[in-house]
Structures are given as C-alpha cells and as structure tokens.
Phi, psi and omega in degrees: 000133189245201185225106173246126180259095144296123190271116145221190159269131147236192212109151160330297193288353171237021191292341193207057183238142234276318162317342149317338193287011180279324197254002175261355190251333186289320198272350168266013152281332158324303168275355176277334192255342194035066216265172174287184189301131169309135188233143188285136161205161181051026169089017200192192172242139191243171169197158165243176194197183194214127161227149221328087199090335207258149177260115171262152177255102201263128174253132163234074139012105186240043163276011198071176187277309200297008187223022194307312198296320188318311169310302221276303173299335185249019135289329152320301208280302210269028171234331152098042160243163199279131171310353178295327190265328178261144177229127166202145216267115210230155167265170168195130192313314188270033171245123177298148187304105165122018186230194212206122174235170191253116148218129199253088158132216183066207204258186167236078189326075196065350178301087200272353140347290198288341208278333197274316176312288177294026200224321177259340183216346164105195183274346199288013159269189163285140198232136129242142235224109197260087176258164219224003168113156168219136160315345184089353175222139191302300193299344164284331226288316206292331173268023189238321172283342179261029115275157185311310148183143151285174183287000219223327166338298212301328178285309166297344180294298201314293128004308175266327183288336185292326198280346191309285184287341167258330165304358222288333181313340217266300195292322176320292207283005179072001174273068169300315187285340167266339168310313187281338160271317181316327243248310175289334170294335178257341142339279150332349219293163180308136169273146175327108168109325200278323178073010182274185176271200167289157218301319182321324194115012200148162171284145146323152203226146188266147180252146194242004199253000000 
C-alpha cells in the first residue's frame, strides 16, 4: 500500500494557484485511475485506487499547506504505515517552470508543506517536485506562489500533469530516472527531424542531496 500526497490550500480561492499544483497533480491521478469518491478523513479528502495490483491511497490535506503533516501523520498511524511508503507532490520554486525531479530523503528545502511533514515523520519519503518558477526576488515568492498559473502556464502544466498520472506505475516501481524522463518528453518533446531529448539537452537526473 503506498500513500499519494497532494500538496495545497483549500478552497475555492487557491484552486488553481501555483502552490495547488500537488493537489492538480493527485486529482488527475484520481481520474486516471478511476479511483473512488473523495471522502473527509484525516483531516483532508481521501479517495482509494488500484494501480497495477497495488492498493493507493490519495491524500489532499485541508490543514492549510504549514500544518500539511497533521494529514499525513494520522493517516500513516491508522494504515500503519512507513515514511517509505508515502509520496508527495509538491510545487517547487527552484525549479524552473515545467520541469519536474524525483527526490527521496534529504531536506525539504524550505518548503513548508514539507518543513511540517519532516517535522512529523521524517525525511525517508519521496518527494516529486513539480516546478513552478521563482520571481527572482524572495520578497515575491508568497504572491507568485498564491497566485493562479498564467495562461501561457496551461500547456505545459496540463501536460506534466497528464505524464504524471499516466507514468505513475514507473515512479511506483522505483524507477525514478524513467519517470523523470518519460515526464520530460512529453512536456518537452523531441523536435521535429532532430532525434534528439528535450529541448533542456536530456532527461531529468534523479536528486539525491
């Protein structure tokens, strides 16, 4: 059994704000899976799924994003499961916009979804980390992430989200670097004639610090 964690705010008013994208990435694994109805629990909205044999658990958190671990922790304790076991999808600053890495322990790099999680469960879970861009000034971050996406936004968001949810048996099976590449390819694709990877120069490298 593993535990997929979406990271957001909820409500209306953050639906499609950039810090959301954890819970835009969990609910089209919802619909790809055709998993059952979301139900309140743990402090969040839960749904179950089957993805090839295995039973998942979809988590959204409606703690707000800084208290994200409360869900996270009293779903763990009642399925009696291991940080090992949970994966979750997150926005992230230090990423440039569409591109997206695999990362399994280490820190959560300021991030405070996560800063609450590891604070409640520790570091040994999976992160995959969905970036959304940095404004270029610290004093911007909070209103460039609690805003909505741009329109020039939706195709590549749209895209990743789709590679998410249709690769996820890949990231299941531990085969991070082809997740990260199929994921970059479809974003990304190869141009016409070139035979080459994305446009970046290659598949994403899984991160490990």
């Amino acid at each position: 059994m593993r535990l997929l964690v979406g990271l957001g705010n909820p409500g209306p008013s953050y639906r499609n704000n950039r810090h959301n994208v954890g819970f835009m990435a969990v609910d089209r694994v919802h619909g790809r899976l055709a998993a059952a109805p979301w139900r309140k629990k743990f402090q969040g909205q839960l749904a179950e799924a089957t993805s090839g044999g295995e039973k998942l658990l979809l988590l959204k958190p409606e703690t707000f994003m800084n208290h994200s671990g409360r869900a996270v922790q009293a779903a763990m304790a009642f399925y009696k499961m291991a940080p090992e076991d949970v994966i979750v999808f997150h926005d992230e600053l230090d990423l440039a916009a569409g591109k997206l890495r695999v990362k399994r322990g280490g820190g959560h790099a300021g991030h405070n979804g996560l800063r609450d999680i590891h604070a409640r469960i520790g570091p040994a879970y999976a992160r995959v980390r969905i970036g959304v861009g940095h404004p270029g000034d610290k004093d911007k971050v909070a209103g460039h992430v609690l805003n909505d996406f741009a329109k020039a936004d939706a195709a590549w968001r749209d895209a990743m989200l789709d590679a998410i949810a249709d690769n996820l048996d890949m990231l299941l099976g531990g085969d991070d670097p082809g997740f990260m590449s199929r994921v970059a390819q479809t974003v990304n694709p190869p141009r016409s004639g070139t035979g080459k990877g994305p446009r970046d120069g290659g598949a994403a490298q899984q991160d490990e610090d």
